[in-house]
C-alpha positions in Angstrom: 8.7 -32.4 -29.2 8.7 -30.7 -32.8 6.4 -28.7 -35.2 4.2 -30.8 -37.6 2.9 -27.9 -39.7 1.8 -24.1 -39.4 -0.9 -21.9 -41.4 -0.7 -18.5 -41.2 -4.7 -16.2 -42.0 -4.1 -12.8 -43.8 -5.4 -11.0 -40.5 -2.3 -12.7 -38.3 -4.2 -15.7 -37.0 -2.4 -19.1 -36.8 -2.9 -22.9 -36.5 -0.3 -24.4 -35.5 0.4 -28.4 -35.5 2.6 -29.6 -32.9 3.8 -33.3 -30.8 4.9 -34.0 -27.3 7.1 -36.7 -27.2 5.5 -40.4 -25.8 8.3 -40.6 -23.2 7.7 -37.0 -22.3 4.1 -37.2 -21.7 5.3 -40.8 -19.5 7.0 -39.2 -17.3 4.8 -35.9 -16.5 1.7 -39.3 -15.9 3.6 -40.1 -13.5 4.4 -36.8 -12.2 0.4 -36.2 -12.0 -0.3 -39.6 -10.3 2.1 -38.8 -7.3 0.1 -35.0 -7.1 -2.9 -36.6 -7.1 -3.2 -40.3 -5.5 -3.4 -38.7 -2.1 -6.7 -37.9 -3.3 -7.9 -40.9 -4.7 -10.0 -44.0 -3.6 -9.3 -47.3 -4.1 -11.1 -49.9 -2.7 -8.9 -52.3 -0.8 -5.6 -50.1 -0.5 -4.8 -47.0 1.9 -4.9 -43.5 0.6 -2.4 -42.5 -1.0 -1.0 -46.0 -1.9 -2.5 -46.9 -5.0 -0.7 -48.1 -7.7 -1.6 -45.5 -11.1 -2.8 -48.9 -13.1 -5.0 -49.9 -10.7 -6.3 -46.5 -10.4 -6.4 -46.0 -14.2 -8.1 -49.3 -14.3 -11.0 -48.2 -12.1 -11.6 -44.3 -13.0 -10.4 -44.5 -16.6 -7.0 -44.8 -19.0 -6.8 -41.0 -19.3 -7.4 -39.5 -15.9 -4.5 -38.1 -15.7 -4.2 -37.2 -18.8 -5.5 -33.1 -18.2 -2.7 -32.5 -15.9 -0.2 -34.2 -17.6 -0.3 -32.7 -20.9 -0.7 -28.9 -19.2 2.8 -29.8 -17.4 4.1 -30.8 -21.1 2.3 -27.9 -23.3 4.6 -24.7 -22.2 8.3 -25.9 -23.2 6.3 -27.6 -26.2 4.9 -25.2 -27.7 7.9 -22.7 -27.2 9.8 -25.3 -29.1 7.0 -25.4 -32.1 7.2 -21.6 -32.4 10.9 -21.5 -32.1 10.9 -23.7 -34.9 7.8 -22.0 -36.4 9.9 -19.1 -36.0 6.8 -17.4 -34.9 6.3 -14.1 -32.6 2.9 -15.2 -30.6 0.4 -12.8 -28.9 -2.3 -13.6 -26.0 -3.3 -17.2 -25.0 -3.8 -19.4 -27.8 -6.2 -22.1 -27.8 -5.0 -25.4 -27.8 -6.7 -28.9 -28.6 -5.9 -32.3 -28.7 -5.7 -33.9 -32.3 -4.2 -37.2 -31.9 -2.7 -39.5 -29.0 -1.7 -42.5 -31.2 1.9 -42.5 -30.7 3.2 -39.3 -29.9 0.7 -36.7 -28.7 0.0 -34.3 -31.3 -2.0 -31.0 -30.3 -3.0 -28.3 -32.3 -3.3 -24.6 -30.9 -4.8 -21.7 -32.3 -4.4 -17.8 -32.1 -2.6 -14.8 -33.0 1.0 -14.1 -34.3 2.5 -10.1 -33.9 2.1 -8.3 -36.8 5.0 -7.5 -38.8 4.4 -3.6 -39.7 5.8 -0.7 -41.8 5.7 2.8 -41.5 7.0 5.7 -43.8 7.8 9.0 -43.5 8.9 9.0 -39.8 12.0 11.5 -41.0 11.4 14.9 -41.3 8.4 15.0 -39.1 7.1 18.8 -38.5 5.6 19.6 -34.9 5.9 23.1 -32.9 7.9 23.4 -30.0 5.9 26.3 -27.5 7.8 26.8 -24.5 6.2 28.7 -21.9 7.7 32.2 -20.7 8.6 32.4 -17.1 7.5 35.7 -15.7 7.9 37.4 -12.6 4.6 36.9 -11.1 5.0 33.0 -11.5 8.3 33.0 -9.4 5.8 35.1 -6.6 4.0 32.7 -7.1 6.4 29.5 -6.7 7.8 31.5 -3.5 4.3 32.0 -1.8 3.4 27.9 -2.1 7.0 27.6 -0.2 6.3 30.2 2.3 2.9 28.0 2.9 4.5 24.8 3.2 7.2 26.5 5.9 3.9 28.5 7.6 3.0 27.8 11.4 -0.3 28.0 13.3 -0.1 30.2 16.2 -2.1 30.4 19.4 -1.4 34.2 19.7 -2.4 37.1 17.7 -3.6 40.5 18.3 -4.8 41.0 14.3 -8.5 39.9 13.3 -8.0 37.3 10.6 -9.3 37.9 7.1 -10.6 36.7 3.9 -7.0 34.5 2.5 -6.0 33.7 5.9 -6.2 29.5 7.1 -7.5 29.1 10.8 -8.5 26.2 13.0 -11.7 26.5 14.7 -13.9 24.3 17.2 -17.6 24.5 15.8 -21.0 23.0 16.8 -24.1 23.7 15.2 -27.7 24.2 16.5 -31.4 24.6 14.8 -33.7 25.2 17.1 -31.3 25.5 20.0 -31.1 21.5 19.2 -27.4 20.1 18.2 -27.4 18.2 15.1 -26.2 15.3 13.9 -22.6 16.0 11.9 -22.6 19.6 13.0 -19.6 19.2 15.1 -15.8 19.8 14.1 -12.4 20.2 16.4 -9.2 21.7 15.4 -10.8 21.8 12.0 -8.9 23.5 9.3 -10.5 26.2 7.4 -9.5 28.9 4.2 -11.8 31.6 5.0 -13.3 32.5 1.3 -12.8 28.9 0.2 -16.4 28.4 0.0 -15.6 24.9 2.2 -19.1 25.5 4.2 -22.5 27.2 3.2 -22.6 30.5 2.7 -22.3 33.1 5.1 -20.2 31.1 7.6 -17.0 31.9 6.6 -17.6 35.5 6.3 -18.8 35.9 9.6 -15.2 34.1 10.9 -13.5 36.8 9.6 -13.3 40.1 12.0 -12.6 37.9 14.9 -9.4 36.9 16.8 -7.6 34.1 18.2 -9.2 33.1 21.1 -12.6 34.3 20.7 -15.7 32.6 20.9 -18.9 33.8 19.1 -22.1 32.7 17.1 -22.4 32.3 13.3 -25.7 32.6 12.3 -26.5 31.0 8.8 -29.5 29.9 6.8 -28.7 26.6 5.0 -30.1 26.2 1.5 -33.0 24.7 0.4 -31.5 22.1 -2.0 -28.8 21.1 0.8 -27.8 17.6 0.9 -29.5 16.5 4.3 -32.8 17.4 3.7 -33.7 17.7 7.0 -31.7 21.1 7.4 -32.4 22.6 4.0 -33.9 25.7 4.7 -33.3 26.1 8.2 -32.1 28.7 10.4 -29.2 27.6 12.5 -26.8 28.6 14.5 -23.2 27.5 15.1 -21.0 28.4 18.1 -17.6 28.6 17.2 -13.8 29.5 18.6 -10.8 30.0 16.9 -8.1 28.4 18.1 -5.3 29.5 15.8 -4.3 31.3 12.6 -1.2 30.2 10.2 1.2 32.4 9.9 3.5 32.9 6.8 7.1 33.6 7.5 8.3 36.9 6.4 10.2 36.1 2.8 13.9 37.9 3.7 17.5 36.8 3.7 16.8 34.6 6.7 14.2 32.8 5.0 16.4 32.2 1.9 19.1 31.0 4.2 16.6 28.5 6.3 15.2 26.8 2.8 17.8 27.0 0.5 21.7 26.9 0.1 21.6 30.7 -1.0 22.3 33.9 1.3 19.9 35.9 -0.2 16.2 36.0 -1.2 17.2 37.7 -4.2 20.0 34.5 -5.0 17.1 31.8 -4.2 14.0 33.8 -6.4 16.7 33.6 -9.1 17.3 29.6 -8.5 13.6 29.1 -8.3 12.9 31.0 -11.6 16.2 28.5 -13.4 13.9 25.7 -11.8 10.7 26.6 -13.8 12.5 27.3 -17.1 13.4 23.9 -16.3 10.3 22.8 -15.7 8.5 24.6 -18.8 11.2 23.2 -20.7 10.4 19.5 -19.8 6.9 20.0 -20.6 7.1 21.2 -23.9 10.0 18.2 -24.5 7.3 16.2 -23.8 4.2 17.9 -25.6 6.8 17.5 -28.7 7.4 14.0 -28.3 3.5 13.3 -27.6 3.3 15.2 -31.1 5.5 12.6 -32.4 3.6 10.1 -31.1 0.7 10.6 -33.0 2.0 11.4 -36.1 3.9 7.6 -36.0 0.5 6.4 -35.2 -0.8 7.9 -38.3 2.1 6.6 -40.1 1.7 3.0 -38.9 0.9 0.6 -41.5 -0.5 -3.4 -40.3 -3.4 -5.4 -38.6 -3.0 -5.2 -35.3 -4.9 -8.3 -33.5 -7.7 -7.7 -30.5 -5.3 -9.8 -28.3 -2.6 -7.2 -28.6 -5.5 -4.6 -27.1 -6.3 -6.7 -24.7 -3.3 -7.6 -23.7 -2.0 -3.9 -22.5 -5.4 -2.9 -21.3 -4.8 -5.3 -18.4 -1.6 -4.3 -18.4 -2.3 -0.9 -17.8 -5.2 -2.3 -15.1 -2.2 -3.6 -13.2 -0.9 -0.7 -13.0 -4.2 1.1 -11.6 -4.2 -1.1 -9.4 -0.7 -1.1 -8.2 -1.3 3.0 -8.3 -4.1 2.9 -5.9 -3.0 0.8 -3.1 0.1 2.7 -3.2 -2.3 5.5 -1.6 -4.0 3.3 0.5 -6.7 2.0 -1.7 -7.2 -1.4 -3.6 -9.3 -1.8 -7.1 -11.9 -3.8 -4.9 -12.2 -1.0 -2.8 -12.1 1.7 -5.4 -14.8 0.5 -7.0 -16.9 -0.1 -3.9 -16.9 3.7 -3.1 -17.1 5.0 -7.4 -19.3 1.7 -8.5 -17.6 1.3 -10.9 -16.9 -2.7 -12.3 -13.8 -4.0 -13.9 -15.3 -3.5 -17.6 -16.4 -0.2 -17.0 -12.7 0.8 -16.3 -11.4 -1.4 -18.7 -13.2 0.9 -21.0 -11.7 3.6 -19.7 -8.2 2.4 -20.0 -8.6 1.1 -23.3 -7.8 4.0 -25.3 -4.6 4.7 -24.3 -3.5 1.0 -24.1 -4.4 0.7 -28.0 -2.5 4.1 -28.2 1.0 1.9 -26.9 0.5 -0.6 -29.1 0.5 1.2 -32.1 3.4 3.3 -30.8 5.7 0.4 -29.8 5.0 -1.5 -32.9 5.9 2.2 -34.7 9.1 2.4 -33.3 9.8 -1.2 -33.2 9.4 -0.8 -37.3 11.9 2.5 -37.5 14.5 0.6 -35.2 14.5 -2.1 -37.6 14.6 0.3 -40.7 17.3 1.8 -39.2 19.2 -0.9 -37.8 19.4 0.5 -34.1 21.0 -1.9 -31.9 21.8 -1.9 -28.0 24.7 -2.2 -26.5 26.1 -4.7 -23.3 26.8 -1.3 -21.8 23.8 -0.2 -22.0 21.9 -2.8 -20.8 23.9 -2.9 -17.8 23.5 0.9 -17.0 19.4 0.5 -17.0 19.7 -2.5 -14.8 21.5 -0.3 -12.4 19.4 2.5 -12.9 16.0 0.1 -12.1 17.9 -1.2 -8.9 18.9 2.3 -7.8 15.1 4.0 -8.5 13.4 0.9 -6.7 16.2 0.0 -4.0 16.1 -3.6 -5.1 19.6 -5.7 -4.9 21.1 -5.7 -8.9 20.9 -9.1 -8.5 17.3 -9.5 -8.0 16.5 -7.2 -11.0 18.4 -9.3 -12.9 15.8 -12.3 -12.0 13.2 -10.3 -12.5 13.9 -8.8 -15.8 15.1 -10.7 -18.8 17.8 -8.9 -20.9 16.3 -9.0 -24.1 12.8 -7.5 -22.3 15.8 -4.7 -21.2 16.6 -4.5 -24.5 13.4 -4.6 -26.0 12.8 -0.8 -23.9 15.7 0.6 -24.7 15.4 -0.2 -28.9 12.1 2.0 -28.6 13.5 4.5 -27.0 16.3 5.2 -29.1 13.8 5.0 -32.0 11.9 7.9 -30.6 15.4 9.5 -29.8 16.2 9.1 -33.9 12.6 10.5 -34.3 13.2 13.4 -32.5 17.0 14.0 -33.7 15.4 13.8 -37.4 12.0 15.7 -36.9 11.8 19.3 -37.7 11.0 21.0 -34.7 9.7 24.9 -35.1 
């Protein structure tokens, strides 16, 4: 196996020329006989028993020739464009050219580009980090004192516009119960505007316990069209209110390691600096991003597109089953089709290429390099995140694709270090 010739397009296409050895193609024949004689009928012998020349004899010298050579084109052509010393993209094309002798083949497709960019030092963006003021820790301590809320069965107040309650309903036009007009234990935030109007307003003034009529008029333009416009009336009980605990020392003590609330609005307000910190780190570096974008000098090939935007459809999909969804699914209930979301994702997967081919060019301009060390510290940060045996990482991940993710992040790092951030 060895290249024959290569020719290179100015826009990063390539034909390349390559053989597979006679004795290598002989032995992946006989490799496809043995998969495929079970198959086969031959007058006069049992199935599976066959001998290839008679076989060849009666269907034809070369019918096994389609799975032979697709056993003998991978480590082929990774030979050829080792030798080629050639950085492929996408699927190429391949043909046959010649079988006299050695099998010579001929593929066609898409090299990476090899790009330039200037100017990445010295970049100016604007650094805006939020203030954290004193209504935002409130704020941070009522969605805790919501999380730790209870609903009780018991209350002397009326509840209130603000407050959550549970209620048993049924509804009724015409003194007839309709269809969908039924709910039990149902959660509700009177003043959420969750059902039509006027129902949630006539909730509040009542207690915990009580059982009443809400009388409503449901809109003319309402979604089953044979209640818009109708009169009805829904019969309803509250069955229980949730109740905030009272934010004191006890409260801090319950939800945090502090002994006072005073000690815990303090740790909560460190947390959002934090936080507000973060964010603007990252609306800098997404600043950065763009500028490198603009910077970036090549022709980048469709297959390089395409390639990430299934990439990133991958990850969709791996997204939505982790809540319980699947892309067949998701697009059943949106209607959406695979090109229609392909579309969608397109935009930012053309956005990573130009960004990774970016860095890629300022880690070579600056000669960045990764250390044994440091490729070992990311495999045991991947096996730690995921809970996956350093071992098994190891089979699933290549070093040098290890490598490849930590060169571009150093060379947003040396971005960063050298940009001039206001």
């Amino acid at each position: 196996m060895s290249l024959i010739k290569k020719e290179l397009t100015e826009k990063g296409g390539y034909t390349i020329e390559f053989s597979v050895d006679k004795e290598v193609y002989a032995k992946a024949e006989i490799a496809a006989y043995k998969k495929n004689v079970k198959s086969i009928n031959v007058p006069g012998f049992r199935r599976g028993k066959a001998p290839m020349h008679i076989i060849k004899t009666m269907y034809g010298k070369d019918v096994f020739f389609e799975d032979a050579i697709n056993e003998c084109i991978p480590e082929a052509f990774e030979a050829a464009i080792k030798e080629a010393e050639l950085d492929i993209v996408g699927n190429p094309q391949f043909d046959l050219v010649s079988m006299d002798g050695d099998i010579v083949l001929k593929a066609v497709g898409f090299v990476k580009p090899v790009p330039s960019i200037d100017g990445y030092k010295g970049i100016e963006v604007e650094k805006k980090v939020d203030e954290v003021t004193e209504e935002n820790v409130e704020a941070e301590l009522a969605k805790v004192l919501d999380r730790n809320a209870r609903f009780v069965t018991e209350s002397d107040e009326a509840v209130k516009e603000g407050d959550t309650v549970t209620i048993d309903f049924e509804g009724f036009v015409d003194g007839v119960a309709f269809e969908g007009g039924k709910g039990t234990d149902h959660e509700l935030k009177l003043g959420s505007g969750s059902f039509i109007p006027g129902f949630e307003e006539q909730i509040a003034g009542h207690k915990v316990g009580e059982s009443f009529d809400v009388n409503v008029t449901f809109p003319t333009e309402y979604h089953a069209a044979e209640l818009a416009g109708k009169e009805s009336t829904f019969k309803c009980t509250i069955k229980s209110v949730k109740q905030l605990p009272v934010a004191d020392d006890e409260f801090a003590k319950d939800v945090s390691e502090f002994d006072t609330l005073d000690e815990y609005k303090a740790d909560l307000k460190s947390k959002l600096v934090e936080a507000n910190e973060k964010k603007a780190e990252a609306e800098v570096e997404s600043k950065l991003s763009e500028a490198l974008m603009e910077m970036l000098v090549c022709d980048i090939p469709e297959p390089m597109f395409a390639i990430e935007t299934e990439n990133y459809l991958r990850d969709y999909d791996t997204r939505l089953r982790q809540s319980g969804l699947d892309l067949k699914t998701y697009m059943q209930y949106t209607g959406m089709t695979l090109d229609t979301i392909r579309e969608q994702l397109r935009p930012q997967a053309e956005k990573q290429v130009k960004l990774r081919l970016a860095l890629e060019a300022i880690a070579k301009a600056e000669a960045l390099e990764v250390t044994e060390e440091e490729t070992a510290q990311e495999y045991e940060r991947i096996a730690t995140t995921y809970g996956v045996e350093l071992d098994e990482v190891k089979k699933m991940i290549a070093a040098e694709d290890i490598d490849a993710d930590l060169l571009v992040a150093k060379a947003m790092t040396f971005v960063k270090n050298n940009a001039v951030i206001k």
